[in-house]
C-alpha positions in Angstrom: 0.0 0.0 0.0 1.6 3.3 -1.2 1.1 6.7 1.1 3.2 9.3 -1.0 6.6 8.2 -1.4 6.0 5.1 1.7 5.1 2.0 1.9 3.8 -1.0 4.0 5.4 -4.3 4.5 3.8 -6.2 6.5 5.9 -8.6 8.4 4.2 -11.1 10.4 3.3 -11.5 14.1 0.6 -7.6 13.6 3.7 -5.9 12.8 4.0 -3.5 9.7 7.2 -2.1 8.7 7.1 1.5 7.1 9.6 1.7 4.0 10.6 4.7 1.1 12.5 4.2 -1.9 15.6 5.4 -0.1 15.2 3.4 3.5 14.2 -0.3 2.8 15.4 -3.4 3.8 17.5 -6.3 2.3 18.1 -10.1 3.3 20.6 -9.0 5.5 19.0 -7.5 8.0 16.4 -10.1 8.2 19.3 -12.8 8.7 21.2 -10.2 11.6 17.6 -9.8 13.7 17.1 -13.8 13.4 21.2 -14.6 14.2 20.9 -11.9 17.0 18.3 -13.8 18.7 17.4 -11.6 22.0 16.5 -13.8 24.8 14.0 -13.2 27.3 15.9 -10.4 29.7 17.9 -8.9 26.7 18.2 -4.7 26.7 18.4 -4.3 23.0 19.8 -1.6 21.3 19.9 -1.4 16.9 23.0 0.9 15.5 22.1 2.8 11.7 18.4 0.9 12.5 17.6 2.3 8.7 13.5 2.0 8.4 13.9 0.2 11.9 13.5 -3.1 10.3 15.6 -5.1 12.9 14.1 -3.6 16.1 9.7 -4.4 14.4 11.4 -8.3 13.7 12.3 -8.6 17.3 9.2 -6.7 18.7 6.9 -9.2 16.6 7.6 -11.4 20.2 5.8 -10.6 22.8 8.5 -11.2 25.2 10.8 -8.5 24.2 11.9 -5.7 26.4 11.4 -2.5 25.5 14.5 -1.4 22.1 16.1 1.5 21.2 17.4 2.2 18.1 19.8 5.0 16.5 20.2 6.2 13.3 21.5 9.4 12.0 19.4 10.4 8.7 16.5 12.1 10.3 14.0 10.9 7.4 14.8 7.3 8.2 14.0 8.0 11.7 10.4 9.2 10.4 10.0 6.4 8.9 10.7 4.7 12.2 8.4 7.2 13.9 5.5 6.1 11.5 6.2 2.7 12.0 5.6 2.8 15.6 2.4 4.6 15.3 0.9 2.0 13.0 2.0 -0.8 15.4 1.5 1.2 18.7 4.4 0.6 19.9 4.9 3.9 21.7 6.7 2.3 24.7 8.3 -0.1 23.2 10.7 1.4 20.6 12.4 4.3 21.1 14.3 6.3 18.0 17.3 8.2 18.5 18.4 10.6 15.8 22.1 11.2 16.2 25.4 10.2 14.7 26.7 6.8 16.4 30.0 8.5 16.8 28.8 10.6 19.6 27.9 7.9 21.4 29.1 9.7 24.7 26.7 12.9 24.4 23.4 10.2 22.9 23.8 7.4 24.5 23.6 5.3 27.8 27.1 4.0 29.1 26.5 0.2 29.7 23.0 -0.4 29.3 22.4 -3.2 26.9 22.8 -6.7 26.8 22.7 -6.8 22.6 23.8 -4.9 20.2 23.4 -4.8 16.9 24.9 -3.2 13.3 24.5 -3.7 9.8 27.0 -1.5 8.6 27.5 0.5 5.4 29.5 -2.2 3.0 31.8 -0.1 0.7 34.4 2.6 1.6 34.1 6.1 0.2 36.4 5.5 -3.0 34.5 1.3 -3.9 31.5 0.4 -5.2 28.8 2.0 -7.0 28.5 5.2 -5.9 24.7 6.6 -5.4 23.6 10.1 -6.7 20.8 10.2 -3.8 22.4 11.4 -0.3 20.4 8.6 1.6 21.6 5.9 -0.2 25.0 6.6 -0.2 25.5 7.3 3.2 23.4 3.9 4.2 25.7 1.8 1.7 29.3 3.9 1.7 31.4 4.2 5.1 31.0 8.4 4.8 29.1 8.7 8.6 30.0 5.3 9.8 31.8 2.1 9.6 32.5 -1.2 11.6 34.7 0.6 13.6 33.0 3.2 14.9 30.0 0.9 15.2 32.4 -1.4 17.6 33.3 1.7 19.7 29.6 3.1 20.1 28.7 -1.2 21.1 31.4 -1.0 23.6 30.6 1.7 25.2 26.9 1.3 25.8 27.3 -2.8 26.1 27.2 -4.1 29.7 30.3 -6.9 30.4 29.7 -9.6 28.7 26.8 -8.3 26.2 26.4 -9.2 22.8 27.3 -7.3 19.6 26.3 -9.1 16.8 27.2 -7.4 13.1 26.7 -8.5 9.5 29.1 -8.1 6.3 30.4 -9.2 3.3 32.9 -11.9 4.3 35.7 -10.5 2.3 35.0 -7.8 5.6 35.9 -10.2 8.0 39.2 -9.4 9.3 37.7 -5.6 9.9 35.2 -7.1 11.7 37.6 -8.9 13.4 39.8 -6.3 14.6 37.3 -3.7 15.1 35.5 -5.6 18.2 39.0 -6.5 19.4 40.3 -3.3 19.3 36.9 -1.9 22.0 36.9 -5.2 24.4 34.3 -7.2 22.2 35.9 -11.0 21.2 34.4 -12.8 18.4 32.2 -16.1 19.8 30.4 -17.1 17.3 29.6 -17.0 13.1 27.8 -18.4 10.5 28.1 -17.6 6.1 25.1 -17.5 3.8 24.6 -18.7 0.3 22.1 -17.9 -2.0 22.3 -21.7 -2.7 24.7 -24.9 -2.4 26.7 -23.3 -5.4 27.3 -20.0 -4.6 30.1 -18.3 -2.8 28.7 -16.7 0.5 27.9 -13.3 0.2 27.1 -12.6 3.7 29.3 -12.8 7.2 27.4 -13.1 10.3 29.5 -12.5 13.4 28.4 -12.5 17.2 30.7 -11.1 19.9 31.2 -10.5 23.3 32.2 -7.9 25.5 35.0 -9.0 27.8 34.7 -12.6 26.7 37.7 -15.1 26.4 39.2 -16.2 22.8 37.2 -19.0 21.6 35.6 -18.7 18.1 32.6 -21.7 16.9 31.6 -21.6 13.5 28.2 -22.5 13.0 26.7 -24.6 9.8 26.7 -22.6 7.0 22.7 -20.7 6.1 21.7 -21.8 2.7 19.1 -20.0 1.8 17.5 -21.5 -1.5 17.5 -24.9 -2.9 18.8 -25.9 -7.1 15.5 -25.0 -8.3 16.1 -21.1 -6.7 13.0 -22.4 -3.9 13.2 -20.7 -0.7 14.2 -23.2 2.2 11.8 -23.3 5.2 12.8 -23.1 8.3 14.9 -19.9 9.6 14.1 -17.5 7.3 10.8 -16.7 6.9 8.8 -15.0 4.2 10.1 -11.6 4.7 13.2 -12.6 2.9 11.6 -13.9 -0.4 
């Protein structure tokens, strides 16, 4: 259903996610919000949330607590502000508009349990660059990257909370570095696959703040069978 320039998708569980042509949502942050996981007592907090599509996956549970979620382009956060409207979540998710760099003037120091960031993908100078300011700055590392995402997750993680970040797996040893660098040691990761013979074109990577070295990969995600059918199971209709 179009109202202007938005548009509803509706994703399961009485929750409606409010999207534009410049702040959607991908496979990838359907796969983060499911890998992520928040458990019962989880403080949950969603870094660049974008149309807030991470934070309205969780919330579809009724047992999650209430989520914040920060993002920088104040038209996304609109959208965001729209969202929770339509779903009456007032209570439940609360937008932040402010650059996750400042993290110290925005943001609570050690207050969540989970963190999570799906990070602009290509520096400034790689990739297709966009003409539209939005899209650029959502898909080029001009405001943020995995590094200042790990900082801004250290400092507002409690010991031993979660930050779990997606990438492209050629990314890795950024990711890598960036949460050892704030505290944050890698614990656990999975690849994706379009199918059985593609390369993986997506890195999944949990860690934890304060944690021990000690790294389990988990079975690979493959998302579609020979034939190009969705698999059931952990993905859901949302990413068709």
């Amino acid at each position: 259903m179009e109202n202007n320039s938005y548009k509803t998708e509706y994703l399961g569980g009485n929750i409606t996610c409010i999207v534009s042509d410049d702040h959607t949502f991908g496979t990838d942050a359907v796969l983060l919000s499911r890998f992520s996981a928040p458990k019962r007592k989880d403080i949950c907090c969603d870094l660049g949330t974008g149309c807030g599509i991470i934070p309205l996956l969780w919330l579809r549970e009724d047992f999650i607590n209430p989520v914040t979620a920060v993002e920088i382009q104040e038209n996304a956060c609109q959208l965001v502000r729209k969202s929770i409207e339509l779903n009456n979540l007032q209570g439940k998710l609360e937008i932040i508009n402010c650059d996750l760099r400042e993290y110290t003037e925005n943001l609570p120091m050690g207050k969540f349990s989970l963190v999570t960031f799906n990070p602009p993908y290509f520096s400034v100078d790689s990739g297709m660059s966009s003409p539209n300011d939005s899209v650029r700055i959502a898909r080029h590392e001009i405001m943020s990257d995995v590094f200042e995402g790990a900082k801004c997750a250290s400092y507002i993680l409690k010991f031993g909370g979660r930050f779990c970040v997606c990438h492209r797996p050629e990314r890795l040893p950024d990711v890598f570095e960036a949460m050892r660098k704030n505290n944050i040691e890698p614990k656990r990761m999975a690849f994706c696959r379009r199918n059985k013979t593609t390369k993986p074109f997506l890195a999944l990577v949990e860690g934890k703040k304060g944690a021990k070295p000690s790294l389990v990969v988990e079975d690979e995600i493959i998302m579609a069978d020979e034939n190009g059918n969705y698999i059931d199971g952990v993905y859901g209709d949302e990413v068709k």
